[in-house]
C-alpha positions, 0 to 999 in steps of 0.5 A: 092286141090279144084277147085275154078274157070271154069279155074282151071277145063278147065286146068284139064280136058285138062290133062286128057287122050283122045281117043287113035285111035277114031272110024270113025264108032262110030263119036268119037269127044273129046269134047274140055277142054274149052267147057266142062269146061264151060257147066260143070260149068254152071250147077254147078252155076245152082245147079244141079251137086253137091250130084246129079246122072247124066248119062254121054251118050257116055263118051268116056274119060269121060271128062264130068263126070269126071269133074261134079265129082270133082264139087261135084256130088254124083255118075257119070254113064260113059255109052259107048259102046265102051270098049277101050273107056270105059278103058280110061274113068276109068284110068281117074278117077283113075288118079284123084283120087289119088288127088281128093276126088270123088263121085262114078263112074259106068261103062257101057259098053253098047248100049244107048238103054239098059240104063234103070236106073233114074238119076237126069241129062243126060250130052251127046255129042253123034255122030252127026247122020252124019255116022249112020243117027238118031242116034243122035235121039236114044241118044235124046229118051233115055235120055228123059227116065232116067231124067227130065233135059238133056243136049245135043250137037248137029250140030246148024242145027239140032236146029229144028228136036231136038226142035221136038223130045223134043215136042214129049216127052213133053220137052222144051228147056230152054237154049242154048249155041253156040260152034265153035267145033274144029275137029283135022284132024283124018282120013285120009280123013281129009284135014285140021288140024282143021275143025270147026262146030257150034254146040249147046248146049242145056238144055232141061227140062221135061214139069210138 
């Protein structure tokens, strides 16, 4: 079975297993099948999914990575330091494999501080920095670090400290895409079924 449309992925992807019992502390969030759909095969249209290694920062299910898989990319590095949702992330693929043929998959079960490998692209939608402040930062330095083009989510109104930390580490912003991202009410603090945030994002790419 191929994949001929950003439709027929979105419809995958929205089977794919989620977080069980996300983690309040951790900022677990599934990224939408839609949004996914449409960043992923963007960078397909770019070129830059098929027979490339990219890092998959704060997988949780893997939702990301696994798609960028079934576009056709080489090996996806699934780096989490939760391990519940590391074991989700793996059933995932495994699930798809049985019907797809995929590149390879790591699994990492691991602060993103640690990660010292080189890939060819980052794909990230780490915790919004809103539990544990910079972290947001810390997800930001270290993809720097692995690949000369990153992608990352972050809160619209963060837009200016991440075009600061970009021009620290000699990258630029060369596109951003606007999201309304859903957030199903999941604690028990949540008063609404769904609580939107905007949030951008954005393609950052190593300054030569």
């Amino acid at each position: 079975m191929s994949i001929r449309s950003k439709k027929d992925l979105e419809i995958i992807v929205s089977k794919l297993k989620s977080f069980d019992k996300p983690s309040f502390k951790l900022e677990q969030y599934p990224t939408p099948s839609n949004i996914a759909a449409t960043w992923i095969w963007d960078m397909f249209m770019r070129g830059e999914v098929e027979n490339k290694t990219l890092l998959d920062a704060a997988c949780g299910p893997g939702i990301l990575g696994l798609g960028l898989l079934m576009l056709g990319a080489k090996k996806v590095i699934f780096l989490d330091k939760d391990k519940t949702a590391l074991a989700i992330a793996k059933t995932n693929y495994n699930t798809l494999s049985e019907e797809y043929e995929l590149g390879k998959a790591e699994f990492i079960e691991s602060d993103i501080q640690a990660f010292t490998k080189k890939v060819d692209t980052v794909v990230q939608n780490p915790p919004f920095g809103t539990k544990n402040e910079h972290i947001d930062k810390v997800f930001l330095e270290t993809a720097f670090k692995a690949a000369p083009i990153v992608y990352s989510m972050h809160k619209t109104s963060t837009a200016n400290f991440l075009k600061a930390v970009a021009n620290d580490h000699q990258f630029t912003i060369t596109s951003m895409s606007k999201f309304n991202f859903p957030i199903k009410a999941t604690y028990h603090f949540h008063t609404k079924p769904v609580r939107k945030v905007d949030v951008t994002l954005f393609r950052l790419e190593k300054i030569l």
